[in-house]
DOMAR-787279 format. One line per 8 residues: number of its first residue (from 1); their letters; for each residue x, y, z of N, C-alpha, C. Coordinates in nm, 2 decimals, decimal comma. Each point is the difference from the previous one (the first is absolute). Example, Ala and Ser with C-alpha at 12.3 -4.5 7.8 and 13.67 -1.06 7.14 Angstrom:
<sites>
1 = AS = 1,32:-0,57:0,78:-0,09:0,12:0,00:0,09:0,12:0,00  -0,04:0,11:-0,07:0,09:0,11:0,00:-0,08:0,11:0,08
</sites>
This chain:
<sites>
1 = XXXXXXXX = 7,29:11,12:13,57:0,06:-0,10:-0,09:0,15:0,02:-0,01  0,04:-0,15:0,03:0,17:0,02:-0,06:0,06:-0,02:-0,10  0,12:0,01:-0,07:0,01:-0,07:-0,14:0,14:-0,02:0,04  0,03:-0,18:-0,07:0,11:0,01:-0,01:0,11:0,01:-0,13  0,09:0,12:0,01:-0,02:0,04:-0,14:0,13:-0,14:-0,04  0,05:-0,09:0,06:0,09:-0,07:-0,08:0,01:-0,16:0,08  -0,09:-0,05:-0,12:0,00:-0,18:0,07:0,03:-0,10:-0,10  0,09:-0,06:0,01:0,00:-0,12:-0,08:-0,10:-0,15:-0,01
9 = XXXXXXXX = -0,13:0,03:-0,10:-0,09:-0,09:0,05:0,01:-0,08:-0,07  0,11:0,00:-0,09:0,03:-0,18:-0,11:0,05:-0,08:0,06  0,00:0,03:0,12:0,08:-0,09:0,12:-0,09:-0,07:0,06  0,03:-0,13:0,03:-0,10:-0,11:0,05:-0,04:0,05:0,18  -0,14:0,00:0,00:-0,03:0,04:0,16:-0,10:-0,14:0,03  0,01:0,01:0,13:-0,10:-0,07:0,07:-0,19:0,03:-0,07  0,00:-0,14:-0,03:-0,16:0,04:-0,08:-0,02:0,09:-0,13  0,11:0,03:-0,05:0,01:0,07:-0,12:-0,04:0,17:0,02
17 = XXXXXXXX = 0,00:0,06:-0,14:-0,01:0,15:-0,01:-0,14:0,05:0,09  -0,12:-0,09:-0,03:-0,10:0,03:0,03:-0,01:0,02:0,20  0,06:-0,10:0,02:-0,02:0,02:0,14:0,11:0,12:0,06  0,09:-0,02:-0,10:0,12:0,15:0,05:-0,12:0,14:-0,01  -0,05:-0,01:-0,10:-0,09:0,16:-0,05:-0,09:-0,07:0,14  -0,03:-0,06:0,05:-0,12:0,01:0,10:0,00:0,01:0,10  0,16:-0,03:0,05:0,02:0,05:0,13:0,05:0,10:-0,01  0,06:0,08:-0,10:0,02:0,15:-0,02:-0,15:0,08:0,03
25 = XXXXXXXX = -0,08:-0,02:-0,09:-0,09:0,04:0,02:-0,08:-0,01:0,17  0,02:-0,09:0,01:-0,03:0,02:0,23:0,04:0,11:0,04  0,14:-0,05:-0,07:0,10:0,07:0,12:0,04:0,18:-0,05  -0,13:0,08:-0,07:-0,03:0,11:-0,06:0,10:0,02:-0,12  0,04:-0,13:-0,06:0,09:0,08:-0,12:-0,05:-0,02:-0,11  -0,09:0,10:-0,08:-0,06:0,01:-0,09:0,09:0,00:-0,19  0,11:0,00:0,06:0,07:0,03:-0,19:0,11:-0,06:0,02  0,09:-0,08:-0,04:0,12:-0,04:-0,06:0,01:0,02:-0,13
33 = XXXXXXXX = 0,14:0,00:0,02:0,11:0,02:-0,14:0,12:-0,11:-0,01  -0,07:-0,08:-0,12:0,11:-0,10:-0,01:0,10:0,02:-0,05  0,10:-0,04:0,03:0,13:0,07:-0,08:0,03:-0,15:-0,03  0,15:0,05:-0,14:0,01:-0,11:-0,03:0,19:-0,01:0,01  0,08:-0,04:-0,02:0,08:-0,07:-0,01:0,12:-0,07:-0,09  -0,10:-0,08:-0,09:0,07:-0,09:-0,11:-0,10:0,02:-0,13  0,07:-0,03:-0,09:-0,12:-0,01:-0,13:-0,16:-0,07:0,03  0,05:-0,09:0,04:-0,07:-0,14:0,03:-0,12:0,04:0,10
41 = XXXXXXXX = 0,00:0,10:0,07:-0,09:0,04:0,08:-0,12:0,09:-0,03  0,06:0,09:-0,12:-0,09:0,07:-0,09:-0,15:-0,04:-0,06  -0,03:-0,10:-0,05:-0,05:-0,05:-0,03:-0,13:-0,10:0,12  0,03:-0,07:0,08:-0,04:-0,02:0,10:-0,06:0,13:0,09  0,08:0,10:0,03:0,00:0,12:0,09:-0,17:0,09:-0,07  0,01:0,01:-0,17:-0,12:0,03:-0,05:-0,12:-0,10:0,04  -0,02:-0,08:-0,02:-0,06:-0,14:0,02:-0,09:0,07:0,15  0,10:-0,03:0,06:-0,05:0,05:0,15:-0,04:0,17:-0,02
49 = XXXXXXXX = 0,02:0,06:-0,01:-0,05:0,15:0,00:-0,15:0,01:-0,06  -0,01:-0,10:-0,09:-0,12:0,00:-0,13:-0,12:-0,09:0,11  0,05:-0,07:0,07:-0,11:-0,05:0,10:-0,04:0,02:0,16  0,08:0,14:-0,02:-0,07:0,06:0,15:0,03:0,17:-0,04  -0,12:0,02:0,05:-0,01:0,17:-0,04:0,09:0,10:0,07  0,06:-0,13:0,11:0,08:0,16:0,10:0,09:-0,03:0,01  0,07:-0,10:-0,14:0,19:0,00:-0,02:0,07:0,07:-0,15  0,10:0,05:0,03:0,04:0,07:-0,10:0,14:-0,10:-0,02
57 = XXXXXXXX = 0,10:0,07:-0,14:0,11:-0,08:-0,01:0,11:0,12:-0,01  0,14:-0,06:0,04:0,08:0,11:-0,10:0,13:-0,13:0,00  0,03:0,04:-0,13:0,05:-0,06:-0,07:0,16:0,01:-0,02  0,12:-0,12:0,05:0,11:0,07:-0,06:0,08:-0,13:0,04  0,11:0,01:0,00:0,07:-0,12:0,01:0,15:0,05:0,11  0,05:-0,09:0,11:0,03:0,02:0,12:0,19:0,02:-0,07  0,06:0,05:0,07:0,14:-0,01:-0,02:0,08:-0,17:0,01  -0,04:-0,06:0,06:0,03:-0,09:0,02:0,01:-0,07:-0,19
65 = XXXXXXXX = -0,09:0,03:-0,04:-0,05:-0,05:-0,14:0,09:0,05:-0,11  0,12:0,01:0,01:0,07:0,09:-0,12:0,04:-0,09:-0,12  -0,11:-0,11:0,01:0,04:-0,10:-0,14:-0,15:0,05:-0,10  -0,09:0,10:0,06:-0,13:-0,01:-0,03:0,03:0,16:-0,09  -0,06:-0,03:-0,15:-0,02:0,15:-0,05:-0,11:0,03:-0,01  -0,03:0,14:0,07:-0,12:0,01:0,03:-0,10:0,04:-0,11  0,05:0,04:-0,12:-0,06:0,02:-0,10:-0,13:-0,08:-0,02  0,06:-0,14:0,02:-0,06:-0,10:-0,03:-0,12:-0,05:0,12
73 = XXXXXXXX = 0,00:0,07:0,07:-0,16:0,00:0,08:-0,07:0,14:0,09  0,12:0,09:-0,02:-0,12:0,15:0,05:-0,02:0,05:-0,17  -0,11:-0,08:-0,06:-0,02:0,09:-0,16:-0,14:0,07:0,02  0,00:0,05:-0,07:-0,13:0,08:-0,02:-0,12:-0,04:0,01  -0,02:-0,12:-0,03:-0,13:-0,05:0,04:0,00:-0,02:0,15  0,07:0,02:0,05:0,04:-0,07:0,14:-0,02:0,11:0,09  0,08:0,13:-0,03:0,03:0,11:0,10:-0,14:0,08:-0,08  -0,09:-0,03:-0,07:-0,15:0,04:0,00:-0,07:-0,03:0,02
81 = XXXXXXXX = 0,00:-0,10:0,08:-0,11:-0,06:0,04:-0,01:0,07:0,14  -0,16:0,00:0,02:-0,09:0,10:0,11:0,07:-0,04:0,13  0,00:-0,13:0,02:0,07:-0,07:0,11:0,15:0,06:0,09  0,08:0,06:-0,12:0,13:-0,02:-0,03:-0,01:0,15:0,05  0,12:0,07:0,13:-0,03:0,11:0,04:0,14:0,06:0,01  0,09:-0,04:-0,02:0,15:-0,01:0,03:0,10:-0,08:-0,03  0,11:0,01:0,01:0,10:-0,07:-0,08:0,08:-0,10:0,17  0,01:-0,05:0,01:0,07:-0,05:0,12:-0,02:-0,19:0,00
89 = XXXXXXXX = 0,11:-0,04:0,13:0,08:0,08:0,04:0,11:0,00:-0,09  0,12:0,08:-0,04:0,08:0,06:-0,08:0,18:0,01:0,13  0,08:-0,01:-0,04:0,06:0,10:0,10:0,14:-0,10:-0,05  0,10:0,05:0,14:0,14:-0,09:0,02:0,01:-0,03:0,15  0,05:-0,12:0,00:0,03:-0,07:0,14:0,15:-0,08:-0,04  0,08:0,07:0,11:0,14:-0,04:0,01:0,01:-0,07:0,14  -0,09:-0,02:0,09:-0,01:-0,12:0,10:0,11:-0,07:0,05  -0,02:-0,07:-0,11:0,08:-0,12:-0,03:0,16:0,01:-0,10
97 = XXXXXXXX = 0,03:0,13:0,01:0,08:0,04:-0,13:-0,05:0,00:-0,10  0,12:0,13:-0,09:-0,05:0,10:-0,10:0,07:-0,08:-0,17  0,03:-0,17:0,02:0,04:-0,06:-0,13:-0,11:0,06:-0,11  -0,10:-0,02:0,05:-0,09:0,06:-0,18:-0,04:0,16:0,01  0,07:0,06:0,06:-0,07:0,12:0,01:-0,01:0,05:-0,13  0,07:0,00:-0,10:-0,03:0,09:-0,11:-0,10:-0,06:-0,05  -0,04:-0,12:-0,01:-0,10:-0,10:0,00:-0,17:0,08:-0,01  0,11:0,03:0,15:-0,16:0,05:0,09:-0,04:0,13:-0,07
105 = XXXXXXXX = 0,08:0,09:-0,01:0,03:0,13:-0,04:-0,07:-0,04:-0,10  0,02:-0,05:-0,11:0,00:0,03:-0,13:-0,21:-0,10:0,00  -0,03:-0,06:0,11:-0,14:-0,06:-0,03:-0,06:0,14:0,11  0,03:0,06:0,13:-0,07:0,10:0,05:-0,02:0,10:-0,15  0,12:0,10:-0,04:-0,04:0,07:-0,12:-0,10:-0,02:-0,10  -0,02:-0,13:-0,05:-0,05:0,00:-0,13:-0,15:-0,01:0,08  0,01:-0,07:0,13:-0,16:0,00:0,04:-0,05:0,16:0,03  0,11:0,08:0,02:-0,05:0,15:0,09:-0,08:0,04:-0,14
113 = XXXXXXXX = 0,09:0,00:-0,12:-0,04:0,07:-0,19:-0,16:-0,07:-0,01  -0,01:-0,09:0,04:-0,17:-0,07:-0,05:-0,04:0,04:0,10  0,01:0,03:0,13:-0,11:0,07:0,04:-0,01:0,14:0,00  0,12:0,08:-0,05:-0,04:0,16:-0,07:-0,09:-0,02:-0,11  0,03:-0,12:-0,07:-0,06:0,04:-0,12:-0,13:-0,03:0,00  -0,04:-0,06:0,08:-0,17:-0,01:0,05:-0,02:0,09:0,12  0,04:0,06:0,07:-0,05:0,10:0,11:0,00:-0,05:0,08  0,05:-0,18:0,03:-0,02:0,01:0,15:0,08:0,00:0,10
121 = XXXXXXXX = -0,05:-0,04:0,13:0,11:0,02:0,10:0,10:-0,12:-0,01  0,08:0,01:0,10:0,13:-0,15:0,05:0,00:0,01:0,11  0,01:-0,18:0,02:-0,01:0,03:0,17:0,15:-0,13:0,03  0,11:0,10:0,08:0,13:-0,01:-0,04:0,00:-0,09:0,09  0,08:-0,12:-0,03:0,07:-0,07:0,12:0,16:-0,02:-0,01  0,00:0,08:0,17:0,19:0,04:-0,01:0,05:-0,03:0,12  0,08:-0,11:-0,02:0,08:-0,02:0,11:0,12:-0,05:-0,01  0,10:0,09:0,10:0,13:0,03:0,00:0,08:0,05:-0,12
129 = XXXXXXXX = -0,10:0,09:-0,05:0,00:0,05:-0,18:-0,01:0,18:0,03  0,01:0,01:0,10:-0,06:0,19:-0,05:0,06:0,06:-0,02  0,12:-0,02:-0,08:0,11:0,10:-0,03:-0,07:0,04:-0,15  -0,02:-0,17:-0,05:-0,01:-0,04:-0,12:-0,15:0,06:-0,03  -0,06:-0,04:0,09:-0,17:0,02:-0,01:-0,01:0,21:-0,07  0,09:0,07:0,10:-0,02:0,12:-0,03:0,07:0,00:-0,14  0,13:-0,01:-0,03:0,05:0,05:-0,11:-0,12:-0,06:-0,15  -0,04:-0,09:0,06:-0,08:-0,05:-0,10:-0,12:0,11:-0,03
137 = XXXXXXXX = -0,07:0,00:0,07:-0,11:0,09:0,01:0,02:0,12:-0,05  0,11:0,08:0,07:0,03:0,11:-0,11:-0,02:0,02:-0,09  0,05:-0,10:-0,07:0,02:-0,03:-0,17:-0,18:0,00:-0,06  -0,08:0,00:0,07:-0,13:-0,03:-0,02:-0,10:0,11:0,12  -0,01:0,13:-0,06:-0,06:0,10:0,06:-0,17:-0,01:0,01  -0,03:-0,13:-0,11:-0,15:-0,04:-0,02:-0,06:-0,05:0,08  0,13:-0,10:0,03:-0,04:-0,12:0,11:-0,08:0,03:0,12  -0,12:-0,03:0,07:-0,07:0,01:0,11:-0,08:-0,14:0,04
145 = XXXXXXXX = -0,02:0,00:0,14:-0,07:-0,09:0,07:0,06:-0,03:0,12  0,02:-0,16:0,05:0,06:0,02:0,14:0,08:-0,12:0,03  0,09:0,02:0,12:0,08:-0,07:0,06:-0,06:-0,11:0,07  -0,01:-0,10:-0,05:-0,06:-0,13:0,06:0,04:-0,03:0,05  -0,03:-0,05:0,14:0,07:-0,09:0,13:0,08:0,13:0,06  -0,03:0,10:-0,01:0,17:0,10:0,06:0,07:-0,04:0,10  0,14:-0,01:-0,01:0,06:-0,03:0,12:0,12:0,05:0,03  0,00:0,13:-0,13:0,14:0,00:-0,06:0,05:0,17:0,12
153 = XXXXXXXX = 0,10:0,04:-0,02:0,07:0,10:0,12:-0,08:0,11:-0,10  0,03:0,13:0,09:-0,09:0,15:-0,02:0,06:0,05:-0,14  0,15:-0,05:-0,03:0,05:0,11:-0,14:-0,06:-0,09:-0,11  -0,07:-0,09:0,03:-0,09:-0,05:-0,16:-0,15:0,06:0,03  -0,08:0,02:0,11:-0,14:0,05:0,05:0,05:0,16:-0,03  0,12:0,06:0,03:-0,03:0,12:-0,02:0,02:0,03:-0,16  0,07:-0,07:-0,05:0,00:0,00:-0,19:-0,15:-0,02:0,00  -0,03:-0,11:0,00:-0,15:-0,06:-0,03:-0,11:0,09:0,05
161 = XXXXXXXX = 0,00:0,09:0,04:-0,08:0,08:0,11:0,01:0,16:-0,11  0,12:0,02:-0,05:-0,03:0,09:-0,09:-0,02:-0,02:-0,16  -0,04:-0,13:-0,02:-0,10:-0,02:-0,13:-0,11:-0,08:0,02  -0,07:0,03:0,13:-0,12:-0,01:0,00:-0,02:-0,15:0,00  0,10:-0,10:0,07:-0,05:-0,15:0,04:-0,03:0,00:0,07  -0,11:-0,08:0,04:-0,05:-0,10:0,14:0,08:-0,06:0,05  -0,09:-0,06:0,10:0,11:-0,08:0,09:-0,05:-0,15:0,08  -0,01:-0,08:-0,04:-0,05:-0,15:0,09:0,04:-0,05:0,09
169 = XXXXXXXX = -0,10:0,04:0,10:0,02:-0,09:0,12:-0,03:-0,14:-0,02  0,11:-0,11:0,02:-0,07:-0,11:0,04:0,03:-0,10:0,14  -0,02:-0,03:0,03:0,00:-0,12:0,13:0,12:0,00:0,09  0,11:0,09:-0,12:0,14:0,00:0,08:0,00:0,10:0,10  -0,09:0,09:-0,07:-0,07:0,15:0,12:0,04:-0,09:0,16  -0,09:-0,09:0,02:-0,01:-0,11:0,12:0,07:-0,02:0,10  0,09:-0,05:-0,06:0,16:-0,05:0,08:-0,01:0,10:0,06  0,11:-0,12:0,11:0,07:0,09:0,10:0,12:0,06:-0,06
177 = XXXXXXXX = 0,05:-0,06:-0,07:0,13:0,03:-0,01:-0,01:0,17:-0,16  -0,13:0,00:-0,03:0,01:0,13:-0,07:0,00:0,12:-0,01  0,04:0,00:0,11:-0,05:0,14:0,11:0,04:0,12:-0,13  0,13:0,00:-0,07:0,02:0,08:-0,11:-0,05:0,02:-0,15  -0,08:-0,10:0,00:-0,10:0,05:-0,11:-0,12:0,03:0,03  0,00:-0,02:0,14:-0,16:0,05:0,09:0,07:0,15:0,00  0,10:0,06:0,07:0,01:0,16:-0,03:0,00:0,05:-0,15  0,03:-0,09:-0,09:0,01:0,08:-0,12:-0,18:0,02:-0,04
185 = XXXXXXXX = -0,05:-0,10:0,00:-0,14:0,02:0,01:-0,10:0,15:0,08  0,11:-0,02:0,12:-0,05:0,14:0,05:0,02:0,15:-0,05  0,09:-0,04:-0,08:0,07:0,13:-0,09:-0,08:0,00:-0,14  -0,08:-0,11:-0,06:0,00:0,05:-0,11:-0,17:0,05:-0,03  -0,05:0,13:-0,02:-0,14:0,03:-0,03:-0,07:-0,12:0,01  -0,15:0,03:0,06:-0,09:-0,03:0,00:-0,09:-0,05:-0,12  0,06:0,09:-0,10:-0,04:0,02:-0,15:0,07:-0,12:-0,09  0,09:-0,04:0,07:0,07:-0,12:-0,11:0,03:-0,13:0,05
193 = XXXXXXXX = -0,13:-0,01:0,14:0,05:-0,19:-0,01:-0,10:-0,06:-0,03  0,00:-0,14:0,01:-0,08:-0,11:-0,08:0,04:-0,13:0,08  -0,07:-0,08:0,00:0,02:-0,15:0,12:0,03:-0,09:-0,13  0,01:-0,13:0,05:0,04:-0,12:-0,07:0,00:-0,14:0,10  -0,01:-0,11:-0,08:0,04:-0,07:0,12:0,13:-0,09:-0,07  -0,03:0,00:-0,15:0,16:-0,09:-0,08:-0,04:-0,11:0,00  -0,13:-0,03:0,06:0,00:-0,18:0,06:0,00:-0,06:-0,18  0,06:-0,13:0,04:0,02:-0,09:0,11:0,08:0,07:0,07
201 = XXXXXXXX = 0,06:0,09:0,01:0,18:0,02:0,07:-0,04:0,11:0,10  0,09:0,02:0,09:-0,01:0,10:0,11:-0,12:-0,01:0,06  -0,03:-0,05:0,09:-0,14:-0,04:0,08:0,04:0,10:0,08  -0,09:0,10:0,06:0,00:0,08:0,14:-0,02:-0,06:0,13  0,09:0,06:0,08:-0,04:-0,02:0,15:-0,19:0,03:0,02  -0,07:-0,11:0,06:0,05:-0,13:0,05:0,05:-0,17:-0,07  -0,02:0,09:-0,14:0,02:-0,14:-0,09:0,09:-0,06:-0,06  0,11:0,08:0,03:0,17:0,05:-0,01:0,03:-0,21:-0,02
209 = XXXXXXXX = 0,06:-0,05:-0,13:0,00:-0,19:0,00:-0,09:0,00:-0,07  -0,15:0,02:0,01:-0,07:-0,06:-0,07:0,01:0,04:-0,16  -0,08:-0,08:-0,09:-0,04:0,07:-0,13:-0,10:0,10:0,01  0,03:0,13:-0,04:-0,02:0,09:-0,02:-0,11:0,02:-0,11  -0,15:0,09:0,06:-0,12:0,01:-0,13:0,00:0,11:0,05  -0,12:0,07:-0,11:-0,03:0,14:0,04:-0,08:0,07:0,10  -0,08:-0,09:0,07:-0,08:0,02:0,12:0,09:0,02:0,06  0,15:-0,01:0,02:0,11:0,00:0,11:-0,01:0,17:0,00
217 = XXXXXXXX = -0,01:0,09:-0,15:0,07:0,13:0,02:-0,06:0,09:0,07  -0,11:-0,01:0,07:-0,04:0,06:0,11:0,07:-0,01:0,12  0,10:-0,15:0,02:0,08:0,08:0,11:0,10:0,09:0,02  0,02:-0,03:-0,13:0,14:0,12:-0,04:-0,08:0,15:0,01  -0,13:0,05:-0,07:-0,06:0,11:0,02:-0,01:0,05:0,14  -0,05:-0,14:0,10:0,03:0,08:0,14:0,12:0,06:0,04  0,14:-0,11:-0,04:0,08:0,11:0,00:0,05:0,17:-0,01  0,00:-0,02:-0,13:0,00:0,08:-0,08:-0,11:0,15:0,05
225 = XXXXXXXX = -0,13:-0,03:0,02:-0,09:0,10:0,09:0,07:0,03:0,10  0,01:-0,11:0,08:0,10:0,04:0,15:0,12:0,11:0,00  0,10:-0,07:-0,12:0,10:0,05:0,01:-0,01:0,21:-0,13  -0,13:-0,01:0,00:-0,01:0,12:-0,08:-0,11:0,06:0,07  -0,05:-0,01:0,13:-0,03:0,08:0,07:-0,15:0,00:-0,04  -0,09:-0,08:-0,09:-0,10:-0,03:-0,05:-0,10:-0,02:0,05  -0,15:0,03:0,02:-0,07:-0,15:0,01:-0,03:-0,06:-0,11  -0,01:-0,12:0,04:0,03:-0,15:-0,16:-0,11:0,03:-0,08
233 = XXXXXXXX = -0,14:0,09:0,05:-0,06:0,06:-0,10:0,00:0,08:-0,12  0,07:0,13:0,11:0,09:0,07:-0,13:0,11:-0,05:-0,03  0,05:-0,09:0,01:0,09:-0,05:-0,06:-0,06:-0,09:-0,12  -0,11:-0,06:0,03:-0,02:-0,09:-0,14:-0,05:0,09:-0,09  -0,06:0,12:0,00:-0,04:0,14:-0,11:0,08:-0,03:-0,05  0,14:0,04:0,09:0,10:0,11:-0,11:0,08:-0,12:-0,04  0,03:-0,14:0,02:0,02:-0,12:-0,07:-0,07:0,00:-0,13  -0,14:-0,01:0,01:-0,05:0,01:-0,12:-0,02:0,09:-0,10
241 = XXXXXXXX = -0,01:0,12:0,02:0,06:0,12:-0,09:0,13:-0,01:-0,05  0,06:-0,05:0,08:0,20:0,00:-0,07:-0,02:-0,11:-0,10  -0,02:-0,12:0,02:-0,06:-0,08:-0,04:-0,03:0,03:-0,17  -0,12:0,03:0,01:-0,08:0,11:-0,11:0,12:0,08:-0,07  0,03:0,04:0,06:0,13:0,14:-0,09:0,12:-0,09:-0,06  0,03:-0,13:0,10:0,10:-0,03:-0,09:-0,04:-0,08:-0,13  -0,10:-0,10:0,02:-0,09:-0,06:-0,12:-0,11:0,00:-0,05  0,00:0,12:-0,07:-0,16:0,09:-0,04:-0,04:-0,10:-0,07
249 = XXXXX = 0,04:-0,09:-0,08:-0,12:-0,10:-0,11:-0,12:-0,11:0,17  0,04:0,07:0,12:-0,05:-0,10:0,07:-0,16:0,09:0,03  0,03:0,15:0,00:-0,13:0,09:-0,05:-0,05:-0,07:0,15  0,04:0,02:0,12:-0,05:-0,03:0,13:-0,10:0,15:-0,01  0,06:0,11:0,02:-0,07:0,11:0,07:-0,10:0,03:-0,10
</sites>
């Protein structure tokens, strides 16, 4: 069984959620993790987790969103609920330029404090931010969980690698043109990765254009087995054990 630990399923798919969980399910992927995004997705993202037994949520609001205070939708009733296994996605993305970064700064922080204060993990989204991503983290010795989508160069995986973060492969594994986040992959323990597919976004070779579901993250696993010297058997164990370790309320093992 595979899991994909980070999918956006408030997103409109061909035939709806049900048919996405059912060609996941063909295509051996037994668990998704919906993440969320925007406020707005919280609430829907539960909805869906409450009607199929083998989705979970985690909860947080994207950088992009620096008009959103998050107070006002990761609350307690929210980040207790059984469903609810993590705080994400969370982070800073300077992409596009860094006009709102303190923006960003100041909504990553306050989201990192609510999930110390509940124990759970974050699953960081960082791009062209890792100067920022480390100094931040520092500041928060609590903080644990994982790098979602990783894509980012070795001096944020080797920070991230000494406080015990994961690491997500998704679909970008694929490309041709990744060949440097395919070696960083090869460098980082066995013990700290985890797949993804992001869909809708980043579809894997061969689906590299399309809209992206979770049934896709098995081709990134071939990867990823390939490029870690694996067979994709033991490779799906020790996916699912990492899995397990980074979001115990999922109580797999």
């Amino acid at each position: 069984m595979f899991i994909d630990t980070h999918c956006h399923l408030t997103d409109e798919y061909d035939g709806g959620v049900d048919a996405v969980v059912n060609r996941a399910k063909n295509a051996g992927v037994g668990i998704m993790v919906c993440a969320t995004a925007e406020g707005v997705d919280i609430k829907p993202a539960l909805q869906i987790a409450q009607s199929h037994d083998n989705i979970f949520v985690t909860c947080g609001i994207h950088p992009e969103h620096t008009d959103l205070n998050p107070n006002d939708f990761l609350t307690d009733d929210v980040l207790n609920n059984h469903f609810v296994i993590g705080v994400g996605e969370i982070g800073l993305d300077y992409h596009f330029g860094n006009q709102t970064r303190d923006a960003q700064i100041e909504l990553f922080e306050k989201q990192i404090q609510i999930a110390i204060k509940h124990n759970l993990p974050i699953a960081i989204h960082t791009r062209d931010a890792e100067d920022d991503t480390i100094e931040i983290l520092k500041k928060y010795p609590d903080a644990h969980g994982v790098m979602h989508c990783f894509t980012s160069n070795w001096k944020l995986a080797e920070f991230a690698l000494g406080r015990d973060f994961y690491f997500s492969a998704s679909g970008i594994l694929t490309f041709k043109n990744s060949e440097s986040i395919r070696e960083n992959f090869v460098k980082i323990p066995n013990n700290r990765i985890v797949i993804e597919t992001d869909s809708p976004y980043c579809a894997p070779v061969p689906y590299r254009g399309k809209i992206c579901e979770p049934a896709f993250v098995v081709e990134t696993a071939k990867v990823l087995a390939q490029i870690k010297n694996l067979q994709i058997d033991d490779l799906e164990k020790i996916l699912c054990e990492n899995t397990n370790n980074l979001y115990p309320k999922m109580n797999l093992l």
